[in-house]
N, C-alpha and C positions, 0 to 999 in steps of 0.2 A: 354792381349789385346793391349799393349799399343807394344811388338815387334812387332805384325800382322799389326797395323795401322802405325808405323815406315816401314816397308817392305815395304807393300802397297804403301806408299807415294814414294817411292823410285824409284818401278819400275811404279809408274804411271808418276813420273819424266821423268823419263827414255825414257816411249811410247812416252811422247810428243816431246822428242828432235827427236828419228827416224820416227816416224810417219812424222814431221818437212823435213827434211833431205831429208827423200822417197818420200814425194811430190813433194816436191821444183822442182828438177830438169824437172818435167813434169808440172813446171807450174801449181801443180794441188791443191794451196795453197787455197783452198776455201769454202763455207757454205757446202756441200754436201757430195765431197770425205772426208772431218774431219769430218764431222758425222760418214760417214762409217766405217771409219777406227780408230773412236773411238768406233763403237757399236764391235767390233770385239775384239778390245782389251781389252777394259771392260769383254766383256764376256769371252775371255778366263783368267783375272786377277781372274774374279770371281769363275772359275773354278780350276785354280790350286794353290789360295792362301785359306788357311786353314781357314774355316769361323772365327769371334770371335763376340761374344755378348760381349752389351753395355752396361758398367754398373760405372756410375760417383758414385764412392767411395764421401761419407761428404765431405771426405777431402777436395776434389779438387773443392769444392760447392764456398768458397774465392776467388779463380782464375776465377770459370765460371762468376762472378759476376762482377770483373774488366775488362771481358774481353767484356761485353754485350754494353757498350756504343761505346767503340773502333769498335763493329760492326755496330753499329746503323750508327757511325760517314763514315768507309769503303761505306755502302749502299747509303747513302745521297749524299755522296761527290762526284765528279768525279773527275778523276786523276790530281791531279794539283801542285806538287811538282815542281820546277822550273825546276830541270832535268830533269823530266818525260818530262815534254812540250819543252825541249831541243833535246832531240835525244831518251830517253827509245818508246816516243809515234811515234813519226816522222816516227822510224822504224817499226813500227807494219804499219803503214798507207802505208807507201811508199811498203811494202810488201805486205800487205792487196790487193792496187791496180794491183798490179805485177804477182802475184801468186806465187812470188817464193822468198826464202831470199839470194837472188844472188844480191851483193852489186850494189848499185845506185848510178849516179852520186850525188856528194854531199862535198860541202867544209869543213863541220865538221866533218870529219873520229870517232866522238863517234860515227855517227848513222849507221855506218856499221862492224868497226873494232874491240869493244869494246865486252864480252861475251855474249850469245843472250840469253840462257836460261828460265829467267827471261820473256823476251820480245818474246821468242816462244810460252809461255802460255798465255801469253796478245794477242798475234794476235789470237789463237786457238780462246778463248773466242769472242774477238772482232769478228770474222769472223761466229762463232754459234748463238751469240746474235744481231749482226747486229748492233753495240755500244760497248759503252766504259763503260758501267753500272757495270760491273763484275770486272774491272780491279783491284781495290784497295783490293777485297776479296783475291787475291792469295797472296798480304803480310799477309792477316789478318789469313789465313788459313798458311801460316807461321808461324805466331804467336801462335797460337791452337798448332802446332806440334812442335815448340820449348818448350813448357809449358809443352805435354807429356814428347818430348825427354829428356829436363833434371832431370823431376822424375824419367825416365828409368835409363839415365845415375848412378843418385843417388843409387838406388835399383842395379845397376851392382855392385857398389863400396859397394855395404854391407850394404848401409843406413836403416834402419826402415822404414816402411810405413808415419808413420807422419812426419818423414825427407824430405823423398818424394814427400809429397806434400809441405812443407815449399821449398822446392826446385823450385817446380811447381809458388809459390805463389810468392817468388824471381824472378824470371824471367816475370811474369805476371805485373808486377808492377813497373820495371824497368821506368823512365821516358821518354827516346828516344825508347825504343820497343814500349811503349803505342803510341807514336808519328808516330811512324814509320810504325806502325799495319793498319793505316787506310789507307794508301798513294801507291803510284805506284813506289815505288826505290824499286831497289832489293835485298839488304843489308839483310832484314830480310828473304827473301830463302835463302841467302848464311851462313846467321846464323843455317836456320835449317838444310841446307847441314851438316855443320860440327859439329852439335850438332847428328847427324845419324853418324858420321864418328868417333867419341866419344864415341859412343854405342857401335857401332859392332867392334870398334878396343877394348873395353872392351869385348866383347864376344867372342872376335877371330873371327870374321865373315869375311873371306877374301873375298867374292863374294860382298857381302853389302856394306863393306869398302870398297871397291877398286871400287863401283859405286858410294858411296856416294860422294868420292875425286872426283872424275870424274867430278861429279854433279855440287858439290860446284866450280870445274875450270870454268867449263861450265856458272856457275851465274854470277863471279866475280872474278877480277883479284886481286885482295887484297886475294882472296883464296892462292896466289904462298905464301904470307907471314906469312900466320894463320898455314898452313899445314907442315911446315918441322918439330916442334916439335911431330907432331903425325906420319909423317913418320917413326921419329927416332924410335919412343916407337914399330909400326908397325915390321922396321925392327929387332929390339931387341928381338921378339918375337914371329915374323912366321918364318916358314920354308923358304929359301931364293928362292924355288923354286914357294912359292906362292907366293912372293912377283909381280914377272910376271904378276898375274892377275891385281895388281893395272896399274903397265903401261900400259898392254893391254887397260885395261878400260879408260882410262886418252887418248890414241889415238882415242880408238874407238869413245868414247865418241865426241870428241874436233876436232879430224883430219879435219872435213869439215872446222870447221872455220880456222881454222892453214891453211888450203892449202890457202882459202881465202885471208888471212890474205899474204900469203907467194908471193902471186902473183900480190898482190898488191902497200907490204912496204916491202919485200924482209924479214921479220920475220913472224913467224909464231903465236907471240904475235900483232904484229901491231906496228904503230907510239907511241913514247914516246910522243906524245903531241895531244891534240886535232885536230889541222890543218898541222898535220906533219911538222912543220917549226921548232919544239924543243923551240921557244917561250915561250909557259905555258907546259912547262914539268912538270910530275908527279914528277920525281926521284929526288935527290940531285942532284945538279952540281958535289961536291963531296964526295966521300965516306968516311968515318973514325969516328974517338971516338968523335971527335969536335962535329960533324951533329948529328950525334947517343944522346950526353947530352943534346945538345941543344933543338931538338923535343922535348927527353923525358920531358925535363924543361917545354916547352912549352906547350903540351898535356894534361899533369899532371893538370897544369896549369888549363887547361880548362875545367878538368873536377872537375872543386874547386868554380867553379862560386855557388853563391846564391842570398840571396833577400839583403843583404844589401851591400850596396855601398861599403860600409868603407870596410868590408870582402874582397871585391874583390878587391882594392884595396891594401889593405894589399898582398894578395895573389901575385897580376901582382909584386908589389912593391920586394918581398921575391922571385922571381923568375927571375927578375933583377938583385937582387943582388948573386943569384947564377949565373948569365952568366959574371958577373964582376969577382967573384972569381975563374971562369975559364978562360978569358979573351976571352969569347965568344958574338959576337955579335945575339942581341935577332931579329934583320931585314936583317942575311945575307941573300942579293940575292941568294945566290947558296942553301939555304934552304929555300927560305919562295917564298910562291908562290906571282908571278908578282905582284903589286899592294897594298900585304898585307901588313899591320903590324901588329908586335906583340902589344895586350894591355889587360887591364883591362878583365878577364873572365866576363858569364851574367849566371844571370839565365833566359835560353830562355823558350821559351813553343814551339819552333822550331824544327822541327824531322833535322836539320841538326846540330845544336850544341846544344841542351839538352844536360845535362848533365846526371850522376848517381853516383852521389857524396857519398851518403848515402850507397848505395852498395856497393861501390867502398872501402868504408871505412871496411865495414864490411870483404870483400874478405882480404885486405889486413894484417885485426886482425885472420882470416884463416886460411890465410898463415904461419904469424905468431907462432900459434899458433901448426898447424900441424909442422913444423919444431922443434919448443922447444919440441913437445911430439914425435920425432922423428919418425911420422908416413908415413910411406915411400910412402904409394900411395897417400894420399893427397898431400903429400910434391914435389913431383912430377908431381900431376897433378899442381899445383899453378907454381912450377919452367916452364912447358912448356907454360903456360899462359903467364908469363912473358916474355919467351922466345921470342911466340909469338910478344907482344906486341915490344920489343926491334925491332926484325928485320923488324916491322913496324914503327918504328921510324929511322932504319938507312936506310930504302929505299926511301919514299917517303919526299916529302918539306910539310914542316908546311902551315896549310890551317887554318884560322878561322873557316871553315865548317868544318870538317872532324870527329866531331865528333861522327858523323853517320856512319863512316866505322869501329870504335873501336866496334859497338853496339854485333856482333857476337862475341867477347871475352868477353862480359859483360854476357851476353847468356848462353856462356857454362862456365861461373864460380858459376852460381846459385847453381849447388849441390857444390862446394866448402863453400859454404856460407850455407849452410843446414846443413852439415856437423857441423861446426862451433857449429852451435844454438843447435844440436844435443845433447853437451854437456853438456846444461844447462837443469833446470826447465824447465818443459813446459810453467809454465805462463810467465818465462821470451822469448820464442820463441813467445809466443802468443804479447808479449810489442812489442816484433820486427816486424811482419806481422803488427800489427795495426800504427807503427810507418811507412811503408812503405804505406800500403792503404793512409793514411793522406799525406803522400808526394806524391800520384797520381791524386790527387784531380783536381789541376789543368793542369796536361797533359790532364787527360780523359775528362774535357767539354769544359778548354780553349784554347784547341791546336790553336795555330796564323792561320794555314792553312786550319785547319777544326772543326771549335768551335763548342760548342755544345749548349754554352749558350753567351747570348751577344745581342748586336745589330746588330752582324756578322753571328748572327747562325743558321749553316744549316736546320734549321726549320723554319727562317722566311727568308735564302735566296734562290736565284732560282737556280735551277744549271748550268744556262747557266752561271750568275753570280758568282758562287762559282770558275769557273776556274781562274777567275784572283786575288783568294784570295792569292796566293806568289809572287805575281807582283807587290804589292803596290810602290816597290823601282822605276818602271819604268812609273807609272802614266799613263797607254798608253790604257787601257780600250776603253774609246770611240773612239781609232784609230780602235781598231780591228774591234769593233762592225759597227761603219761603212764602213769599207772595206769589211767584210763581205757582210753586204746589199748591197754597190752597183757590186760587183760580181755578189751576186744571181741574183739580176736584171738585169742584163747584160746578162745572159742567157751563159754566156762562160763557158762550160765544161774542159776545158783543161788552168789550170792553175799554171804558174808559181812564183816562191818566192825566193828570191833573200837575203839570211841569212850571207851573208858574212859580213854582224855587226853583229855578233853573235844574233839575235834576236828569242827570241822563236815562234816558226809556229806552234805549237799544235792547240791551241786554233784561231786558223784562220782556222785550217783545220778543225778540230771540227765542230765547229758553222758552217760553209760552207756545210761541209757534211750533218746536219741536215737541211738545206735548199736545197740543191740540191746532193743525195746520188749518185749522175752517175758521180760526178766532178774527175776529176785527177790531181794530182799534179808531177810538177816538180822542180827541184834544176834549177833556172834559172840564165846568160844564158843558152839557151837551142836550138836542132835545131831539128824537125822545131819548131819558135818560139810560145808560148802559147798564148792566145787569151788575158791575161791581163797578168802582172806580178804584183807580193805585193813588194816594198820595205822598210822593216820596219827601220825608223831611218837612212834615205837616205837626209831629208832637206839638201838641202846647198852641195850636194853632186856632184859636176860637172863631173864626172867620170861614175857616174850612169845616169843622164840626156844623156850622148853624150851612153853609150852604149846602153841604147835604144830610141834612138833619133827618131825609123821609127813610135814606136806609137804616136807618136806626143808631145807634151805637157802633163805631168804630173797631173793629180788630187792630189790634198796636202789633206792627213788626218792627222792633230797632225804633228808629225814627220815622216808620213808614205810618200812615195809616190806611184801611182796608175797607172802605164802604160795601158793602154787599145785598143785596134781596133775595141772593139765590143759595137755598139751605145746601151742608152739605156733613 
């Protein structure tokens, strides 16, 4: 069951990027033609994939159970991850209105250049549901097929059935995947990209693999750095002339946005930085062992935080003095992104730096352990995990956030860590499931962004509300909701916003759109000019007042300003 629902997922993957693609350019991105052209291809999935009945084994009874609140929480919530309402949602909107995912003008090049996959299924839904209701279900439905995926994984590698599901139950319980499950980032498809790419390069499946890669490019660009240890293992063990299919797939797949991309910023990856000025660059300034220790110091680091002060503390403290003993700085500029500093790890209940310390520990005792018992495919799979992980630390600058992009090698180390428990007692496997449920306790009701329990929680808040649950740093709530209101009342359909303070637009376009569904948006300036512009976090701003100086005089919300020509 569990290869036919991995397949499945695959190429339904798949429909939706060309389905994507084959409209776009006729404009025909909209409620109807995606119907049709999903009733076609459902029907022919269902025709030529081998039926399989449904049948939840005990085992996996543990997992279904951790996984019911994280749906409760997905269903409640609407998408409200600080990036999502940065550029993941902006672009399903700005496409939604357009009909087509042919890039917009726009100053923050995420909302056009960055991999859409992700954000193709989020428009498909938004555009079938007429809302944003459904969005956070395609991590959460990530999260279900990661759970399968790495019992399958486990069961490739030889595991037992009750390994199997301790695998399933690992990954299920993970504390940034519980976080992460309910939300609109796309981290966790890209986990379960390469948790399918894990499978079928275990099965030798060169058609699956080499869609799965594709896939997982397609989510997420943190894919170039997860995937060289499995290419290596890939090339080690196909024939060099199927190797072909994975490139093939990996163009097929990707070429539209690569041209995109290519015609824009002259690479077919895109800009190193969010507004192309190399500013907030991803990468290291520069490359070598120096950058490489330091991250990994760093990272390590982060993913060490807990409840007690003193702990973390100790930790930052013990990782300082590893960068003395290399005579590396813990704040170089050329690794640490703009702004940050390195300090003391937390224990968050945040899908962006949670950590998975407990697992992390366990993977590593794994590792361990398959190496001393000189077991060659565990030892192997743990060496490309690390592998992975390094060339994630020699590419990208140290973030305080980042620990949400590690989440997919947390992912596919669960049957590593199944493995592990494999060798003991059952009831000492049985202590370890129950020691991980109890450290889920608090991701699954009091996640910061989508509680479950509280005076914050989604059961006694509204959901217009709930979107500025990851905003609280910016205090800015009653600007929107008033700028909101007086738009609608204004009657202006054709609306521009003015994001060059980086300020997030989701949630203005949201709430807008629930008042007036015919409204459009643009990246302003803009010609011809829009009937109002929003400028968020423009007070005091003499550059913004003179460039739209023809609406006249300003309305102040908060730190907003309001240009308008349409009386109301």
């Amino acid at each position: 069951m569990r290869d036919s629902l991995l397949r499945t997922a695959i190429v339904i993957l798949a429909a939706a990027l060309f389905i994507t693609e084959l409209l776009s350019p006729l404009h025909l991105l909209s409620r109807w033609p995606l119907a049709i052209a999903w009733i076609i291809t459902l029907a022919l999935i269902a025709a030529r994939i081998p039926r399989f009945s449904f049948h939840l084994s005990y085992l996996y009874i543990p997992s279904a159970v951790i996984a019911i609140p994280v749906a409760i929480a997905a269903v409640l919530s609407p998408p409200n991850s600080a990036d999502a309402m940065a550029y993941h949602l902006p672009r399903v909107i700005y496409w939604a209105q357009s009909g087509t995912v042919a890039f917009f003008p726009t100053p923050y090049y995420n909302q056009v250049m960055l991999a859409p996959l992700a954000e193709y299924i989020m428009l498909h839904t938004y555009l079938l549901t007429g809302g944003d209701h459904l969005i956070n279900l395609i991590a959460f439905a990530s999260y279900l097929g990661s759970i399968a995926g790495v019992s399958a994984i486990a069961g490739a590698f030889g595991l037992p059935p009750r390994a199997q599901a301790v695998a399933a139950f690992i990954c299920a319980t993970l504390p940034n995947a519980i976080l992460q499950a309910s939300g609109a980032k796309n981290d966790f498809l890209l986990a379960f990209c390469l948790v399918c790419a894990v499978y079928f390069a275990a099965r030798r499946d060169v058609i699956f693999l080499a869609l799965s890669i594709a896939l997982a490019i397609a989510t997420k660009a943190t894919a170039y750095l997860f995937l060289p240890p499995l290419l290596i293992y890939a090339a080690s063990v196909l024939p060099r002339r199927k190797l072909l299919w994975i490139a093939a797939a990996i163009l097929a797949v990707n070429g539209p946005q690569y041209i995109r991309n290519l015609r824009l910023t002259g690479s077919p990856l895109g800009y190193d930085s969010a507004q192309g000025d190399g500013h907030y660059r991803w990468r290291n300034e520069h490359a070598g062992l120096a950058s490489l220790a330091s991250n990994f110091i760093r990272h390590t680091s982060e993913q060490l935080g807990a409840r007690s002060p003193q702990w973390n503390d100790r930790v930052y403290r013990a990782a300082l003095a590893a960068h003395r003993a290399l005579a590396l700085d813990p704040n170089d500029p050329g690794t640490t992104w703009p702004g940050a500093r390195f300090s003391p790890p937390v224990n968050a209940n945040h899908e962006a730096n949670a950590n998975n310390r407990w697992q992390l520990l366990l993977f590593l005792i794994a590792a361990i352990y398959a190496i001393a018992t000189r077991n060659r495919t565990w030892s192997l799979y743990a060496a490309a995990l690390f592998t992975a992980f390094l060339i994630f630390c020699f590419y990208l600058k140290w973030q305080p956030f980042l620990a949400r992009l590690e989440l997919p090698l947390f992912v596919c180390a669960a049957p590593l860590g199944a493995y592990f428990l494999a060798q003991f007692h059952p009831a000492i496997t049985l202590a370890a499931c129950l020691f991980f449920a109890s450290n889920a306790r608090l991701p699954l009701f009091e996640n910061w962004t989508r509680p479950l329990k509280g005076p914050h929680s989604l059961f006694v808040t509204t959901r217009d509300d709930a979107y500025f649950n990851d905003m609280s740093q910016w205090n800015n709530r009653a600007s929107y909701l008033e700028s909101v209101d007086r738009v609608a009342r204004s009657g202006c359909n054709y609306v521009g916003i003015d994001i060059t303070e980086n300020q997030l637009e989701y949630p203005f376009q949201a709430l807008l759109r629930e008042r007036n569904p015919n409204v459009r948006f643009i990246h302003a300036p803009a010609a011809p000019p829009p009937c109002a512009v929003l400028c968020p976090d423009c007070i005091g701003n003499q550059q913004k007042l003179t460039l739209y100086r023809d609406y006249g005089p300003p309305i102040e919300i908060g730190r907003f300003l309001l240009f308008t020509n349409t009386p109301y």
